[in-house]
C-alpha positions in Angstrom: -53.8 3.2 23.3 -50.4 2.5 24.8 -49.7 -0.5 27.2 -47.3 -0.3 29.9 -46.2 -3.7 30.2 -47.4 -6.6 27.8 -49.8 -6.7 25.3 -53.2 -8.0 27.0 -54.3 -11.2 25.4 -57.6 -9.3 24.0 -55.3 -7.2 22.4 -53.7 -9.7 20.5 -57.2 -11.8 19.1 -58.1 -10.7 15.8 -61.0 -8.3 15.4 -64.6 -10.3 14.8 -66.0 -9.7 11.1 -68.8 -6.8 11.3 -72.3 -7.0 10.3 -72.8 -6.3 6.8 -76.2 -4.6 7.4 -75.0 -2.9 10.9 -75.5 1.0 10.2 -72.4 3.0 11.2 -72.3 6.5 11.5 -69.9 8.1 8.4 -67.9 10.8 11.4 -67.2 6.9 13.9 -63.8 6.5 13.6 -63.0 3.0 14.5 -59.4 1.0 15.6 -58.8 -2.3 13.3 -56.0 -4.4 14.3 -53.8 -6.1 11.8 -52.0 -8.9 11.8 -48.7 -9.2 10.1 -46.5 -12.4 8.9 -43.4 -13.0 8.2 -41.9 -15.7 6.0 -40.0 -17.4 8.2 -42.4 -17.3 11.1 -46.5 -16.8 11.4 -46.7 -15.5 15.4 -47.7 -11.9 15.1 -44.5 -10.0 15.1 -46.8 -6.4 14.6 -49.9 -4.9 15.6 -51.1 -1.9 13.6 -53.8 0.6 14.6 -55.3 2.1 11.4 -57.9 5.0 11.6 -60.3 4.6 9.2 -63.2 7.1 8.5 -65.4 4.0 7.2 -65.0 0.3 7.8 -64.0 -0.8 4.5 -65.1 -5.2 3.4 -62.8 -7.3 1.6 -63.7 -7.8 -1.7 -63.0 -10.4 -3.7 -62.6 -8.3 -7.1 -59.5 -8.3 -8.7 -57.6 -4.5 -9.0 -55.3 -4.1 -11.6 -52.2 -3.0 -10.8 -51.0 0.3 -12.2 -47.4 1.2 -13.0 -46.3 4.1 -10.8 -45.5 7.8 -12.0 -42.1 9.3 -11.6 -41.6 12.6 -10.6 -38.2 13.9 -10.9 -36.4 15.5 -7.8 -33.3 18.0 -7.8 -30.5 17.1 -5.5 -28.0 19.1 -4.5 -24.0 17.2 -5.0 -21.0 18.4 -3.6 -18.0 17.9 -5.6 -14.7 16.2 -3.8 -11.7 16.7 -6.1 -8.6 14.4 -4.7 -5.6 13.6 -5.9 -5.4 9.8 -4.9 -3.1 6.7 -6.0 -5.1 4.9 -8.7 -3.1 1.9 -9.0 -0.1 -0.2 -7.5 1.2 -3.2 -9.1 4.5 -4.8 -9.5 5.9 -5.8 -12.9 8.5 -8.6 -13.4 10.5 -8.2 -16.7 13.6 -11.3 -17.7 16.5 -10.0 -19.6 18.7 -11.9 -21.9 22.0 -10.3 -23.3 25.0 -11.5 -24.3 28.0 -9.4 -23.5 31.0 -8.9 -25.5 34.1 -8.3 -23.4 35.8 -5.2 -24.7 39.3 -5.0 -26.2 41.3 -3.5 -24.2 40.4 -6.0 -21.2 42.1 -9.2 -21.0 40.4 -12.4 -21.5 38.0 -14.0 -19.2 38.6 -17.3 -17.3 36.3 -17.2 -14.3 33.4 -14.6 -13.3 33.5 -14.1 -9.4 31.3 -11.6 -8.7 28.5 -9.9 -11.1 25.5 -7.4 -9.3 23.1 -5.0 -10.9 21.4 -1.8 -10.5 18.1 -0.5 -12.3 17.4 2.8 -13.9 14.1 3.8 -15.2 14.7 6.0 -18.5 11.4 6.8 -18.9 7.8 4.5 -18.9 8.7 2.7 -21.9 12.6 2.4 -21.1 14.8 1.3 -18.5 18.6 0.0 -18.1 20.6 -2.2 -16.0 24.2 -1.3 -14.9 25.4 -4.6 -14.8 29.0 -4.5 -12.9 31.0 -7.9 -13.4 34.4 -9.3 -11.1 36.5 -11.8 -13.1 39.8 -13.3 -13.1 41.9 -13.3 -16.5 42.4 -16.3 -18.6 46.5 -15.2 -18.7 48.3 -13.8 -15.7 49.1 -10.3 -15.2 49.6 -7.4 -12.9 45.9 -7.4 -12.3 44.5 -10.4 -10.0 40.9 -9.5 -11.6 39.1 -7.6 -14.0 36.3 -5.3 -14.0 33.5 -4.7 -16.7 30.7 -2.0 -16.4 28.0 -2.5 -18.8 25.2 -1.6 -19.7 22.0 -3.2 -20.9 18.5 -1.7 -22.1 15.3 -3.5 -21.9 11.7 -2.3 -21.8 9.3 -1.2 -19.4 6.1 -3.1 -20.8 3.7 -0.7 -18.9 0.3 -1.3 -20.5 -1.0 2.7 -19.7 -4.0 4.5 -21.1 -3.1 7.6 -22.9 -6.3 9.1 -22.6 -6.0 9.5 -18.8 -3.4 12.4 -17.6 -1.6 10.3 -14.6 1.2 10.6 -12.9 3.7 7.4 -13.3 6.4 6.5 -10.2 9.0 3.7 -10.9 11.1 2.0 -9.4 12.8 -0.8 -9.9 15.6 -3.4 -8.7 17.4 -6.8 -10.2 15.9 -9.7 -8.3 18.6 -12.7 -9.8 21.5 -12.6 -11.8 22.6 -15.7 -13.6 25.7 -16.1 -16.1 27.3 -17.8 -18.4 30.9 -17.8 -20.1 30.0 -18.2 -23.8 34.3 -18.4 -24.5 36.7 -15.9 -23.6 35.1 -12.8 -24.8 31.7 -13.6 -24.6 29.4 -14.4 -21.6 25.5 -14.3 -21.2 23.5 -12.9 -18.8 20.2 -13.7 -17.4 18.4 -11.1 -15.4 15.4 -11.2 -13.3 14.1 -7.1 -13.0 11.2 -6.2 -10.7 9.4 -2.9 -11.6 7.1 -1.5 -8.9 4.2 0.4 -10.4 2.5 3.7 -8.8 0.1 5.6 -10.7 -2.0 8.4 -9.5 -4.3 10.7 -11.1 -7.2 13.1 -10.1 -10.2 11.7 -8.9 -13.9 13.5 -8.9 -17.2 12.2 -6.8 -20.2 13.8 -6.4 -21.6 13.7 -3.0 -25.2 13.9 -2.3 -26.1 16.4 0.1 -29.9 17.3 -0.1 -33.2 17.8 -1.9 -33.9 21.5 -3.0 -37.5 21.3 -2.6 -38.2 18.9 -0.3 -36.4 17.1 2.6 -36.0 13.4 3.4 -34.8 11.2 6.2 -31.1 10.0 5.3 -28.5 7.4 6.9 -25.0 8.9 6.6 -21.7 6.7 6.8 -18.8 8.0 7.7 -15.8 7.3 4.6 -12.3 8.2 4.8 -10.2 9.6 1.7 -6.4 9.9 1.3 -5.4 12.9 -1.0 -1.7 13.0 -2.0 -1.6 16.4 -1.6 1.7 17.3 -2.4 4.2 15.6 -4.6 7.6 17.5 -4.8 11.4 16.7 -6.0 14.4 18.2 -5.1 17.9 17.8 -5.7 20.4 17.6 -3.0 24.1 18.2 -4.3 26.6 15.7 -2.4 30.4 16.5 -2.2 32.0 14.3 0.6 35.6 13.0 0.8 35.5 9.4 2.4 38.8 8.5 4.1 40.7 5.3 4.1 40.9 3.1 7.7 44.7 1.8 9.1 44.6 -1.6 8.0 43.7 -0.4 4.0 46.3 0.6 1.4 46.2 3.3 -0.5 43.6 3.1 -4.2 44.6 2.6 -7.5 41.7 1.3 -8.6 38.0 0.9 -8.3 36.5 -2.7 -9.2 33.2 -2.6 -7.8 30.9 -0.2 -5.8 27.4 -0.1 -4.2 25.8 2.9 -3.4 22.3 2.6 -0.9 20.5 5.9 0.2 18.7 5.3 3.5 16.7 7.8 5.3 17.0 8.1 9.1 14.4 10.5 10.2 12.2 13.1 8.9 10.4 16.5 10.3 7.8 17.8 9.0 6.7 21.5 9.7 4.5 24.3 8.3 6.6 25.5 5.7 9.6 22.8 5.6 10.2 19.3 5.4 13.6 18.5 7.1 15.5 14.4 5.9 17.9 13.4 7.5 19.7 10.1 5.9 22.7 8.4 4.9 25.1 7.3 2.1 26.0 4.2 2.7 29.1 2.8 0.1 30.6 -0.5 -0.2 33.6 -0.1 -2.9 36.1 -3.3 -3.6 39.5 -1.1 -5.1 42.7 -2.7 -6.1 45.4 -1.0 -4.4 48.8 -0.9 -2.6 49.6 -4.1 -0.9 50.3 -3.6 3.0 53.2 -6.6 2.6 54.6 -6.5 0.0 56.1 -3.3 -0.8 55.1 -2.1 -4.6 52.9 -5.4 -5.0 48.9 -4.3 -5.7 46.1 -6.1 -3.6 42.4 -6.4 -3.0 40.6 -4.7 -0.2 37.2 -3.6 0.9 36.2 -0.2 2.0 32.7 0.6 3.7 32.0 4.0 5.0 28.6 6.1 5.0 27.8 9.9 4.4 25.7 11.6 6.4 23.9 14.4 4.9 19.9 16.8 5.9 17.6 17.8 3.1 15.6 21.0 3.4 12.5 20.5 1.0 10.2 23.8 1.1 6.5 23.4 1.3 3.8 25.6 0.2 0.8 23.7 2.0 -0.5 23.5 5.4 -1.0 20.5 7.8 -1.7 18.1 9.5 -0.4 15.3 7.4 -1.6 11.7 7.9 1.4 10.5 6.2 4.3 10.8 4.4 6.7 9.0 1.3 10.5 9.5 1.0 12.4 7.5 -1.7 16.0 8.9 -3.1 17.6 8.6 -6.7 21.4 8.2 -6.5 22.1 7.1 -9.8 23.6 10.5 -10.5 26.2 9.7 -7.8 29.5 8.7 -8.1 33.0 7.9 -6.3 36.3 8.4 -7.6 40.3 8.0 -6.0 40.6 11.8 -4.7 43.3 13.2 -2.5 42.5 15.7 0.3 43.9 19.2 1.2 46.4 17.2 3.5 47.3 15.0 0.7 45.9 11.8 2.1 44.5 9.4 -0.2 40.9 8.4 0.2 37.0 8.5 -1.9 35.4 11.7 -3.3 31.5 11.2 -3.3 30.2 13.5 -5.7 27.3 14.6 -7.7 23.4 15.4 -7.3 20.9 12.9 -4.8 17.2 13.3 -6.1 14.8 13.2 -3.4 11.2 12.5 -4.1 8.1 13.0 -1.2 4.6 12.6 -0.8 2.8 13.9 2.1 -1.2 12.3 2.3 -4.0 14.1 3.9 -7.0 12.1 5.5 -10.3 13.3 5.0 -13.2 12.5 6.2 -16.5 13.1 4.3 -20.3 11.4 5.1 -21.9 10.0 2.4 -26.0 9.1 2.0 -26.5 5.6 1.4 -30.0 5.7 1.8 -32.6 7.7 2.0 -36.8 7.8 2.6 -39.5 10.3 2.9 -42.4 10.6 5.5 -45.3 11.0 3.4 -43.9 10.1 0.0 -42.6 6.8 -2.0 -39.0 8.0 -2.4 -36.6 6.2 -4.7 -33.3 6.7 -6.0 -29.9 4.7 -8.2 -27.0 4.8 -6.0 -23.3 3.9 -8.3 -20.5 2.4 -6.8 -16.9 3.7 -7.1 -14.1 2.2 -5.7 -10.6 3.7 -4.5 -7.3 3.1 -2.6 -6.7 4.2 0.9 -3.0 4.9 2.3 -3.7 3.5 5.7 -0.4 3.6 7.3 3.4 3.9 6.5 5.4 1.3 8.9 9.3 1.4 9.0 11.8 -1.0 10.9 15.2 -2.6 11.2 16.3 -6.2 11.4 19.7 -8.1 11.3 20.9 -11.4 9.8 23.3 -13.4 11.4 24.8 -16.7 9.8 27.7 -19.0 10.1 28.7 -20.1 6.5 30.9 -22.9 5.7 33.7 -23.7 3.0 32.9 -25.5 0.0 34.3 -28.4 0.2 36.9 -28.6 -2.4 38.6 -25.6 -0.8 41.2 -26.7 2.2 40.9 -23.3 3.7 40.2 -19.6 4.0 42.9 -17.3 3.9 41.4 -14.2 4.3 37.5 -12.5 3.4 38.2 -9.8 0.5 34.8 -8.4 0.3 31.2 -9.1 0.6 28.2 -7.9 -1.2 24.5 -8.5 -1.2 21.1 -7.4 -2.8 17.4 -8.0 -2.3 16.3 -11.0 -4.0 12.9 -11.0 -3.0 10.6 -9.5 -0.3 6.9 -10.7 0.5 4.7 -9.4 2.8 1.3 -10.6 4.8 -1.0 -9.8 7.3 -1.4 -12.3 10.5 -2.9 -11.5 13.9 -2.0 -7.6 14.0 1.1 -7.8 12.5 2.4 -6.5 9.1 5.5 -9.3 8.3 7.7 -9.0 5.8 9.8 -12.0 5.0 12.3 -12.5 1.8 15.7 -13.9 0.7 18.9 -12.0 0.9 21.6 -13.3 -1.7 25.2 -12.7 -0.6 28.2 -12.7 -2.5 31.8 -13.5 -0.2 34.8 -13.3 -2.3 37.9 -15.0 -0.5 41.0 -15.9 -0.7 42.1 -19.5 -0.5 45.1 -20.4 2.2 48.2 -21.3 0.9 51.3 -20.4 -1.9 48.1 -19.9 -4.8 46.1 -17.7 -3.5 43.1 -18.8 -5.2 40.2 -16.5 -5.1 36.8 -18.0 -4.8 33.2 -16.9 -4.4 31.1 -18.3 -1.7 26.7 -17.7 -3.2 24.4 -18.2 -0.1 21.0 -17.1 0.0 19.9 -16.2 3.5 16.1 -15.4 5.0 15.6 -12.2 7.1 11.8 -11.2 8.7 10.5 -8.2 10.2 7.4 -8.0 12.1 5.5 -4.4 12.9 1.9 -4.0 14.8 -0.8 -2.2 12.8 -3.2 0.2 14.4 -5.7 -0.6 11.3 -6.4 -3.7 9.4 -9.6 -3.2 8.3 -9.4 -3.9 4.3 -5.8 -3.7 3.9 -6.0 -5.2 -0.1 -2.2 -4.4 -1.1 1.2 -3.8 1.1 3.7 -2.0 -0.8 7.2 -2.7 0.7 11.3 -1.7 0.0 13.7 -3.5 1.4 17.5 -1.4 2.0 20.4 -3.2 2.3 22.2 -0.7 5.5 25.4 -1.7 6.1 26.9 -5.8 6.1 30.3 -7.6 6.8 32.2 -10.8 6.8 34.7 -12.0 9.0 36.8 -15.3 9.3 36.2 -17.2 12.3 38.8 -20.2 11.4 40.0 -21.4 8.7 36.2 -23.3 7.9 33.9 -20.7 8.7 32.9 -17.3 8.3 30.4 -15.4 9.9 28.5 -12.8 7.7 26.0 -10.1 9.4 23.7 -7.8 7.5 21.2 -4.6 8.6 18.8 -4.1 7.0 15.8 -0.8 7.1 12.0 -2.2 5.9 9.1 0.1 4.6 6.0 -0.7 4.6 2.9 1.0 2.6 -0.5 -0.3 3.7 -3.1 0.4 1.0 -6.7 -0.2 1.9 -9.2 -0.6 -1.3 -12.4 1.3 -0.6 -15.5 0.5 -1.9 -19.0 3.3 -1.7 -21.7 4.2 -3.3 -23.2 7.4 -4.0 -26.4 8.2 -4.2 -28.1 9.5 -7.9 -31.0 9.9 -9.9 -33.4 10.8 -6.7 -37.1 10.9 -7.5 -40.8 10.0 -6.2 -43.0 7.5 -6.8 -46.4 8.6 -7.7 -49.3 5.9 -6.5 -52.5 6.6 -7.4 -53.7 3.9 -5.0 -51.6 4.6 -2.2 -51.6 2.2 0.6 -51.8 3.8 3.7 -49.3 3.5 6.5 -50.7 2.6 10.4 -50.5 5.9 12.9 -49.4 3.4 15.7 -48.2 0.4 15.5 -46.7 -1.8 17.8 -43.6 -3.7 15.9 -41.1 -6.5 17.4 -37.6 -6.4 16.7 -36.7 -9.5 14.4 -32.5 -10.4 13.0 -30.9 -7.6 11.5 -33.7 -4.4 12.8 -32.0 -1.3 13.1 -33.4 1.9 14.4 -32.9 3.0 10.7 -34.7 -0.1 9.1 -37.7 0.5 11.9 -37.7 4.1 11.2 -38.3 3.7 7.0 -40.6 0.7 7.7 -43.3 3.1 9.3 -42.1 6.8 7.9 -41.4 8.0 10.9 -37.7 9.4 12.4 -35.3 7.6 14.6 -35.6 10.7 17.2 -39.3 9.5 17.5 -38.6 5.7 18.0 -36.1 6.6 21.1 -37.9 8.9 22.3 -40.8 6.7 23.0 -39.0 3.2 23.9 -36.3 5.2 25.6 -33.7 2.9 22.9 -31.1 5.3 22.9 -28.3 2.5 23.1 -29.7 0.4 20.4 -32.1 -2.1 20.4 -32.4 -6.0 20.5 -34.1 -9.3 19.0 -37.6 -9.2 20.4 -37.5 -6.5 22.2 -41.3 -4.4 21.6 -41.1 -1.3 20.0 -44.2 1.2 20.3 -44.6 3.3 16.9 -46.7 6.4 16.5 -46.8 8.9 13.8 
């Protein structure tokens, strides 16, 4: 019987106990009404009509309880094979070494400058290329010295050789601290971060169906990034970098910093197209613009641009996409051009490395029930990381540094240098920030008849802030700070003002959890319980059309259909059931 507004109140009275010696016909089929509990409240929150062919008594014999039967059931799984990152992590490794100056350099008397690059060897080795600035103990044609070491340490990757991965390193020197030991010895304390990347092939085994039979099932919609192609190539650079007006001519190169930055990237159906830049940074002791046949420090900063054309074998789209260069293989010597003018030759061979990600989206049974039958089933978790997004931007330092005080005054800036000595990032209303500390190296020159040289240390903050379309799980941020192009100028004989660009990546990784579903099979009862043909249920906390649906074996096709629920349903709201 269906009621089209509220329940009447006879309805809802429970049904009077019959006669035990009343005669009933065995072909009557009569309507019971039941009256269901819940824990946490006893109004009636379901009314169930049961046809019974005979009124059945409560008895008050006890009926053992008899462990169901299972019956086996044969599903039907479809593989998905991706090639996914299986772990991120970064690594921080201290090096000690003390450093022997070599013979044929003059004796040490003051360190001014000292920076470091990292090269990964291989997984179990890397090095550091430790370039150090100092003035001689004696003087001599040479206002400072130069010393390019270099210095091995290891990786301490704990991998699992069983497991055929892929391994991506990279790494950069954090802090360098020194000490002068006597004059041909100093120590060196290094701070080296390693960022980790592994990936490897990863299997699951979707559910799909039963062969012989067919059950109700609740599909969720899960999202996989497959790095579908991983590719290097090897750009050879020849570029002759020419000297400015104010600069004399090289003798010599002291110091030099090399930083690969990409500018923008296309990517098409059978080509990638980076485009970047070189940018160099090169302190060289040459002829002095005063002083004819005198030598002299100067600074020379200049860039490279150059276009990579990678070839790619795969089809689009792409959801996203990973450039990152090698120029360790790179170098810069004192060249003269065609014309005869004196200037840098930037040679040898730029490795590029790129990963382009594919999205795809797969639904996955995470539960499952059957009209007529008790089915069961296992359902094993697996877990997995997600590239969500790749976020680039630019920001700029700015500061005003002082003189120390036991300096009168500044003469002149010779050169500045900087690296990345940390870089955090964190998630806060939207916004990816990255925030960190930029240490700076100013070499000057001191006013007056000495022409001291001295080395102003400042470590200065820099943050970048970019929106994210999709926060939801974001477990890891992967980030790489470049150092684009920076300078120092004298504002008076007190201050100097000291500006910086720098280019931020950011790699959002989301860690997914699901569950797939195995082992399906039904529950044999010999005393089966039967389930009410109509029932009339009220929505309690957490209902769902799905939860409704299992709860009487019915579909959720049936349920709107009826209630005309289409749009969802709510607490309370009365929901007529029928089989």
């Amino acid at each position: 019987m269906i009621y089209e507004n509220d329940i009447p109140d006879f309805a809802m009275q429970p049904a009077k106990e019959p006669v035990k010696d009343l005669a009933i016909e065995p072909e009557v089929v009569v309507a019971e009404v039941e009256t269901i509990e819940t824990k946490e409240e006893s109004d009636m929150t379901e009314i169930a009509f049961v046809e019974e062919d005979v009124i059945s008594f409560a008895q008050d014999e006890k009926v053992e309880e008899e462990e169901p039967v299972l019956e086996a059931a044969s599903g039907v799984y479809a593989p998905l094979k991706l090639n996914s990152l299986i772990d991120s992590k970064e690594i921080v490794i201290n090096v000690e070494e003390d450093i022997l100056v070599p013979d044929i350099k003059m004796d040490m008397k003051e360190i001014l400058l000292m920076d470091g690059t990292v090269r990964i060897v291989n997984t179990e080795n890397g090095e550091i290329s430790l370039q150090t600035i100092y003035i001689p103990d004696s003087p001599c044609d040479e206002k400072v010295v130069s010393i390019d070491t270099k210095i091995p340490f290891k990786t301490q990757l704990e991998l699992d050789e069983k497991e055929e991965n892929i391994l991506v390193l990279q790494g950069l020197v954090q802090n360098i601290e020194h000490m002068i030991i006597n004059e041909r010895k100093f120590r060196i304390k290094a701070t080296v971060e390693l960022q980790v990347r592994q990936y490897g092939t990863k299997q699951i085994d979707i559910f799909e169906k039963l062969i012989n039979d067919d059950i109700e099932t609740l599909k969720e919609k899960n999202y996989f990034t497959d790095v579908c192609l991983r590719k290097k190539d090897v750009l050879t650079i020849e570029d002759f970098l020419y000297l400015k007006d104010n600069q004399g001519n090289p003798r010599k190169i002291l110091k030099h910093c090399i930083s690969v930055v990409e500018n923008y990237k296309q990517i098409t159906g059978e080509k990638i197209v980076i485009n970047g830049f070189i940018y160099c940074n090169i302190l060289y002791c040459g002829e002095s613009l005063v002083d004819e046949g005198d030598m002299d420090l100067f600074q020379y900063q200049g860039r490279v641009e150059f276009t990579e054309f990678i070839p790619v074998n795969q089809s689009g789209p792409w959801s996203g996409s990973r450039v990152s260069f090698d120029s360790s293989c790179l170098k810069l010597d004192i060249d003269e051009d065609e014309e005869g003018k004196v200037g840098f030759k930037i040679t040898g061979d730029l490795e590029t490395s790129i990963e382009l990600y594919k999205t795809i989206e797969k639904e996955i049974v995470v539960d499952g029930y059957h009209k007529e039958r008790e089915f069961c089933c296992d359902f094993e978790k697996d877990s997995f990381f997600n590239i969500s997004d790749n976020l680039m931007s630019e920001t700029s330092i700015r500061e005003i540094i002082g003189m120390p005080e036991h300096i009168s005054g500044i003469e002149k800036v010779v050169c500045c240098f900087a690296n990345i000595k940390s870089a955090d990032a964190k998630i806060e209303k939207g916004k990816c920030i990255i925030t960190g500390e930029l240490s700076c190296k100013i070499l000057c020159q001191a006013e007056g008849d000495s022409g001291l040289l001295f080395t102003i240390n400042e470590t200065l903050p820099y943050r970048s802030v970019s929106d994210i379309n999709n926060m939801a799980k974001i477990c890891k941020i992967n980030r790489e700070v470049y150092i684009k192009d920076l300078w120092a100028d004298k504002i008076n004989k007190k201050q100097i003002e000291f500006n910086c660009s720098l280019v931020i990546f950011a790699e959002l990784i989301q860690c997914e959890e699901i569950k797939t579903l195995r082992t399906p099979r039904f529950c044999v009862e010999k005393n089966k319980k039967k389930t009410p043909s109509m029932a009339i249920s009220v929505v309690q906390d957490n209902d769902t059309l799905w939860t409704v649906a299992k709860r009487f074996k019915t579909s959720i096709d049936n349920i709107t259909q009826l209630n005309d629920v289409s749009k969802g349903i709510e607490k309370g709201q009365k929901l007529l059931i029928i089989k």
